[in-house]
N, C-alpha and C positions, 0 to 999 in steps of 0.2 A: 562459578566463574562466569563471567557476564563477555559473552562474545561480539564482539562489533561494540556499536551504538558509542562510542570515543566521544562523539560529540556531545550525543546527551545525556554521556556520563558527567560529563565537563560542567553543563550546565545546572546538571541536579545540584551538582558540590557548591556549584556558584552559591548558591538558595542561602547554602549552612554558614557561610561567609558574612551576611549581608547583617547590618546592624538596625535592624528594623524585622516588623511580621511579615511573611511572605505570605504568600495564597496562590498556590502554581497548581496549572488545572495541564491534566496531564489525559492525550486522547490517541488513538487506534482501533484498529479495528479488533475484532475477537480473536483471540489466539494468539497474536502479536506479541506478547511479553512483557507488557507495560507492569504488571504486580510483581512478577519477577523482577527486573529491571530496578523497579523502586526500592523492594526490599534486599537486595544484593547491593545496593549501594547505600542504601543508609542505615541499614542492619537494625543494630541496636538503640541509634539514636529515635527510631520509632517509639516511645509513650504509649499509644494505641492506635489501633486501626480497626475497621469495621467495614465488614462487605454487605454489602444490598445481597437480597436473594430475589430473584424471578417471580414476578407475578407471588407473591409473599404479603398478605396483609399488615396494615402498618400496627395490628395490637402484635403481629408474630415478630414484627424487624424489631419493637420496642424492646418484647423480650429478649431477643440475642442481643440488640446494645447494650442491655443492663448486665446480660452473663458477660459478656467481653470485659464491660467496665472493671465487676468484680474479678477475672482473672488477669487483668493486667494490675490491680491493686490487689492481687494477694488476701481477696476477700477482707483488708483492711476498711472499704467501706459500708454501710451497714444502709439498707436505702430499698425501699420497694420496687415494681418496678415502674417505670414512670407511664402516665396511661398521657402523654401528648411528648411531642417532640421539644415542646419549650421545655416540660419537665427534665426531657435527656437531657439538652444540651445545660441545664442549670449542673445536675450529675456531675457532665467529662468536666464541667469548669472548677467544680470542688474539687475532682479527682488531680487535673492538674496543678489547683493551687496548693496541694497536696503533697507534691514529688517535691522529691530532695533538690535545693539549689544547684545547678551549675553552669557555667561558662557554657557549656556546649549549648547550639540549640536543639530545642524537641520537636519532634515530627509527628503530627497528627496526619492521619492517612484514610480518608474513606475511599473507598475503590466501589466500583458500581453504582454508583451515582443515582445514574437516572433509575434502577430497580429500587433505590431506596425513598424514590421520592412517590408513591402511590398517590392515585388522586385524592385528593379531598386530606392527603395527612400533612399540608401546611411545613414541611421536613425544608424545604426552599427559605421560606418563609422567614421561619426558625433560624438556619442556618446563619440568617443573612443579617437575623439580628444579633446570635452570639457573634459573630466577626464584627460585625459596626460597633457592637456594644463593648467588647471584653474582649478577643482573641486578638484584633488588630494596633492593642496596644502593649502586647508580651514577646518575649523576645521568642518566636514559635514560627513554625513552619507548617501550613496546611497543605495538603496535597490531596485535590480532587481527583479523579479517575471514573472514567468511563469510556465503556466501548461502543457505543450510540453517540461515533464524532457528531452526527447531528445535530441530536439531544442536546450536545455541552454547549455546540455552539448557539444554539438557539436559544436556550434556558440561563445561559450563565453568561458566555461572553455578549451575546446581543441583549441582556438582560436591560432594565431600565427601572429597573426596582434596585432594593437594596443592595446588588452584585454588581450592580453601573460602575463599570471602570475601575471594581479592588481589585484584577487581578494584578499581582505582578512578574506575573511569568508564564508561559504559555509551551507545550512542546507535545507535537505528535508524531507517535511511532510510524516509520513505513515500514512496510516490506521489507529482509533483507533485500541488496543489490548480490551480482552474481560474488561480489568480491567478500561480501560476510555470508553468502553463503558454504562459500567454501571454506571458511574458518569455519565456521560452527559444525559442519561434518565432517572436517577433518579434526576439527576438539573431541570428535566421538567417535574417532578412531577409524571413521569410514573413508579412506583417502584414494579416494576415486579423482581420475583425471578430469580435466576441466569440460572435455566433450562429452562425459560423463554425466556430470554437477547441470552441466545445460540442459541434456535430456530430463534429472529429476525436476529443476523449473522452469520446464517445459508443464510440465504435470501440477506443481502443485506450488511454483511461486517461493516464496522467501519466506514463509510464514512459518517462524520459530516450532510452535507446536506441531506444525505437519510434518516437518523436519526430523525433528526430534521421532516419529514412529520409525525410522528407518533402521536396522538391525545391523551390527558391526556381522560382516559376512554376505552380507546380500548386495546380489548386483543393483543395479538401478531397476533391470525389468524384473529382478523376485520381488525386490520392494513396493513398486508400483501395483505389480499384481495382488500382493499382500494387502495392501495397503487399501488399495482402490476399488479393487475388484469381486474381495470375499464380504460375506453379510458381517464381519466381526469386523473390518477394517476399518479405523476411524474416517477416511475418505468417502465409504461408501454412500453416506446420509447426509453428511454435511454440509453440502446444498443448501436443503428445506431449512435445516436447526441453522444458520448462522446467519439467512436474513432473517428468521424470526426472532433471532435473541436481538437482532439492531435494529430494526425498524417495525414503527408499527403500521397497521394493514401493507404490507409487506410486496404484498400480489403483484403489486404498480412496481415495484423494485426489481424484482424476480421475470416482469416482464420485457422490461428495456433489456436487461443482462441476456434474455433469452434474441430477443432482436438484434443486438449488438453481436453475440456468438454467430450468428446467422452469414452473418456477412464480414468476412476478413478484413475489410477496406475500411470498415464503419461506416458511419451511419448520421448525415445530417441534421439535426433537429427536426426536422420536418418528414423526413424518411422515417424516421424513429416514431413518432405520430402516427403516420401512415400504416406502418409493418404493426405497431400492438395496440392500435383503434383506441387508445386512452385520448382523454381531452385536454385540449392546451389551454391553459392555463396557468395559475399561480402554483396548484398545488402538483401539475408537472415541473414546470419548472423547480420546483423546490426537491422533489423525490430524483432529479439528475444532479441535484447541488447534492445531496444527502448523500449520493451513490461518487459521486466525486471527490467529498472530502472524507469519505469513507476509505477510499484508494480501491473502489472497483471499476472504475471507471476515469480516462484522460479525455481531455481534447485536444486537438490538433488545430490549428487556427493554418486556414488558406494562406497562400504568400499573395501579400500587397492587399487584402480587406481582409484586416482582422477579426470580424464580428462577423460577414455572410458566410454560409457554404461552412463553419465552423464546422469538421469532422469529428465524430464523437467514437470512440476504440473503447471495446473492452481491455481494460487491462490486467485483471485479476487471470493468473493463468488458470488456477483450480477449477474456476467456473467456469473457462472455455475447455478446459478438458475434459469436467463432466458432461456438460451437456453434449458433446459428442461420440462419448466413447463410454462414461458408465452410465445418464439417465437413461434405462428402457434398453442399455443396449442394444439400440438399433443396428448396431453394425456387429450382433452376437458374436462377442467378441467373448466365448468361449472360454480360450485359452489366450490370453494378451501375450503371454513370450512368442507364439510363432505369428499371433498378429501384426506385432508393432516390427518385427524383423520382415515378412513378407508383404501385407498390404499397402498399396499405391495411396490408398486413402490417407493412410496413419506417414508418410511419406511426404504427402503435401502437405498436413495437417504441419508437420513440424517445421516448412518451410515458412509456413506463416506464422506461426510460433517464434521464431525465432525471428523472421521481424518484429515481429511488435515486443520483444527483446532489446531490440538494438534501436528501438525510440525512447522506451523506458530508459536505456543508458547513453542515451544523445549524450549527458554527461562526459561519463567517459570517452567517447570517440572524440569530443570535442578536445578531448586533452592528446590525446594521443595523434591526432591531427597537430596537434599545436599550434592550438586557437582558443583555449580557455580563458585567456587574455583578452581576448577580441570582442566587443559585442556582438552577440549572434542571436537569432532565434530559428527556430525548431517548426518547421512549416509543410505542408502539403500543399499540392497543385492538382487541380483536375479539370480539364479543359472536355465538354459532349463532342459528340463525334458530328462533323453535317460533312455538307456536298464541300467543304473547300481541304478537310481535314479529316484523320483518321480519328480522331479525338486521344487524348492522354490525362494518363493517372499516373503519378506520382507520389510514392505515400511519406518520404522524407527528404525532407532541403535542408539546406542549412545555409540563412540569408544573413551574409556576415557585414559585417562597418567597414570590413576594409575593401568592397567593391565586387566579391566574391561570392557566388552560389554555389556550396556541394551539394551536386545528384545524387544520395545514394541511391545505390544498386548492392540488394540485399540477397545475399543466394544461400543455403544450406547444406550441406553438402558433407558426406562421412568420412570424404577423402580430399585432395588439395583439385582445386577448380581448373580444367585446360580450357584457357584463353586462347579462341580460334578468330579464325576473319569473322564466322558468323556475328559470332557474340561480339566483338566488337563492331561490328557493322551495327548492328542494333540499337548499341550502344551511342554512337554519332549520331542514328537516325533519331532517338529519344532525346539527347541535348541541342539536337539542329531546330527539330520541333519545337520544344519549350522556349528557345532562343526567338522563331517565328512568332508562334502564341502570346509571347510576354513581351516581346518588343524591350527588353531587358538590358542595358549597359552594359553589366558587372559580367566578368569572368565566369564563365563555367568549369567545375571541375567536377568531372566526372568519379566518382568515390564508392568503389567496389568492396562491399564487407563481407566475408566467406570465415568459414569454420574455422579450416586448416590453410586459407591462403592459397596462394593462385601459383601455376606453374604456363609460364611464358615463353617457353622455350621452344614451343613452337609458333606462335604470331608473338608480335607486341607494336600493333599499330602505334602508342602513343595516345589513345584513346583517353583512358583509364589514368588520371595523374595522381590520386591515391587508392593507397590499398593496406585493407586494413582485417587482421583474424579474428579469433574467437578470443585470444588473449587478453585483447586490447579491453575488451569487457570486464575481464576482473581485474584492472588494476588503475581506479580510480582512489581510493585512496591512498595508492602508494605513490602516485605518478602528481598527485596533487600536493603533497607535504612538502 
């Protein structure tokens, strides 16, 4: 059973419908669920598929396409095995024109892509002549797969050789959001409350496979500990192995992520240069496009210049958790259950955790505001501090069409928030500021997002005109239908 993903289940099926060849190039990142995914929704209508292996020379790929060959035909075909990739592809095209007639269409499926295409084996090449030649005129379904979004998009969709413009469908896997999070761990019987579900992605993000270690019986901090913290736990390494399996020289990748964890607020394009001494250039700029369309990486674009001061966040949670709490354990973190319950560190840590939570779900708040109708965008403000001002940071707006700016004010919290004069004082003084700073028309609305919601019964200046919990976060898909 295939949890979440409604949409791009919808659109896989579109494929089998279409009365013509498709060639859908299908990409995320590692672990994400895309092979699964494919083959839970098209099962059987699969003919054959073939996975690249890792650093795997192309005489060894040749031979496991020719044993696939032979085991999806029933050792009916009788064929050496081919010493060039034009040989293979001559193979699947006998093997197909082979299979029994029917209405339905067939699905051809390579997954790992870029591990099947080794230098100098022409596998690109090849490909691009069985689809121009012969596959794009049968009633047939190709489906590429890789998890080097990079890779695909470099090699195939910015292609300008024989792959110029055949695709005809395009779809990449994200992260789950908090709202298929909680479906797919309550699918597995773990039905942990939603303050819960936010603490495990706090730690390790949406990513189906990490997910999936979590044991029916285990709190969030056994599994965490389990998980993350022992030498057998698949979290412990996974770091190092999952930029190496998506990028190659990797280093330059692994070091923005490490500059980016550094600093909660993120990190300017030029700040980012600065903190990990790389050179600007083309092939930086290319290794933050690589890390972005990856999904380890967002930007945040300034309100009113879209392109200066662009804020760059880490967003992958996994990799902001490791690097401060399991690389090197520097904060010897022993025993993680009486850590994460007692230390001020792990404390903050979650505070900003869960903003850059509730930026990834701008989405959702947008809806639950009731403004997903409205043209909006998603912005940051950051005004230095000199002799006339204290200076201000703001790390989310939301600059709407109908004349309006929400300030969020993002707080975390294990129990419901008391709203006093302080905090709303501060509160004024931060929108009176940005109002001075920005010389700005449009309404301010001040937009307070907490865990468990706020308890006003002792102030309520009128500060604060929304307000909004932890709920509100998982229920974008339902609040959207």
């Amino acid at each position: 059973m295939v949890i979440g993903r409604a949409k791009e289940i919808q659109e896989l099926k579109h494929y089998l419908g279409t009365e013509r060849a498709d060639l859908l190039l299908i990409t995320g990142r590692r672990r994400i669920g895309k092979t699964y995914l494919i083959q839970e929704t098209y099962g059987e209508q699969i003919v054959f598929q073939f996975t690249g292996t890792k650093d795997e020379s192309t005489a060894s790929q040749l031979e496991k396409f020719s044993i696939k060959i032979s085991e999806y035909s029933k050792s009916k075909m009788n064929f050496n095995a081919p010493k060039s990739w034009f040989e293979a592809f001559n193979i699947l095209k006998t093997f197909l024109q082979n299979l029994r007639k029917t209405k339905s269409k067939r699905v051809v499926f390579f997954d790992e892509l870029p591990w099947i295409n080794q230098p100098k084996s022409s596998f690109l090449n090849e490909f691009s002549y069985w689809w121009n030649d012969w596959a794009a005129k049968q009633n047939i379904l190709v489906v590429i797969c890789g998890s080097s979004t990079a890779w695909m998009v470099r090699k195939i969709i910015q292609d300008r050789g024989g792959l110029h413009n055949r695709l005809t469908g395009r779809i990449h896997l994200e992260p789950f959001s908090l709202s298929e999070t909680r479906d797919f761990l309550h699918a597995t019987n773990n039905n942990y409350s939603d303050y819960d579900i936010l603490h495990i992605y706090m730690c390790m993000g949406g990513i189906p496979h990490y997910l999936n270690q979590i044991r029916k019986g285990e709190s969030p901090t056994q599994a965490i500990h389990r998980i993350c913290f022992t030498k057998t736990g698949l979290l412990y390494n996974e770091f190092n192995e999952v930029f190496a399996s998506l990028f190659d020289n990797y280093t330059d990748h692994a070091s923005i992520i490490r500059a980016l964890a550094s600093k909660w607020k993120g990190l300017t394009r030029a700040e980012i240069l600065n903190q990990t001494k790389l050179t600007d250039g083309g092939g930086f700029n290319r290794t933050l496009k690589e890390l972005e369309a990856s999904s380890f990486i967002m930007n945040l674009p300034p309100l009113f210049n879209k392109k200066k001061g662009t804020i760059y966040r880490l967003s992958d949670e996994y990799s902001r958790f490791y690097i401060h709490f399991i690389d090197g354990q520097q904060y010897s973190v022993k025993n993680w259950m009486a850590f994460q319950t007692s230390s001020k560190i792990y404390t903050a840590w979650q505070g900003y955790a869960f903003e850059n939570i509730c930026i990834k779900h701008a989405e959702s708040i947008k809806i639950c505001l009731g403004i997903h109708g409205i043209e909006s965008s998603v912005n940051s403000f950051y005004a230095p501090s000199n002799k006339n001002n204290p200076g201000l940071q703001i790390d989310m707006l939301i600059d709407r069409a109908d004349n309006v700016i929400n300030i969020c004010e993002i707080k975390f919290y294990n129990k419901t928030l008391r709203v006093d004069v302080d905090f709303s004082e501060k509160i004024r003084i931060k929108s009176t500021l940005f109002k001075e700073l920005t010389k700005s028309k449009k309404s301010i609305f001040n937009t307070l997002i907490t865990t468990y919601g706020v308890d006003t019964s002792a102030y309520n200046s009128g500060e604060i005109q929304n307000y909004i919990d932890m709920s509100c976060l998982f229920k974008q898909e339902e609040l959207s239908q």
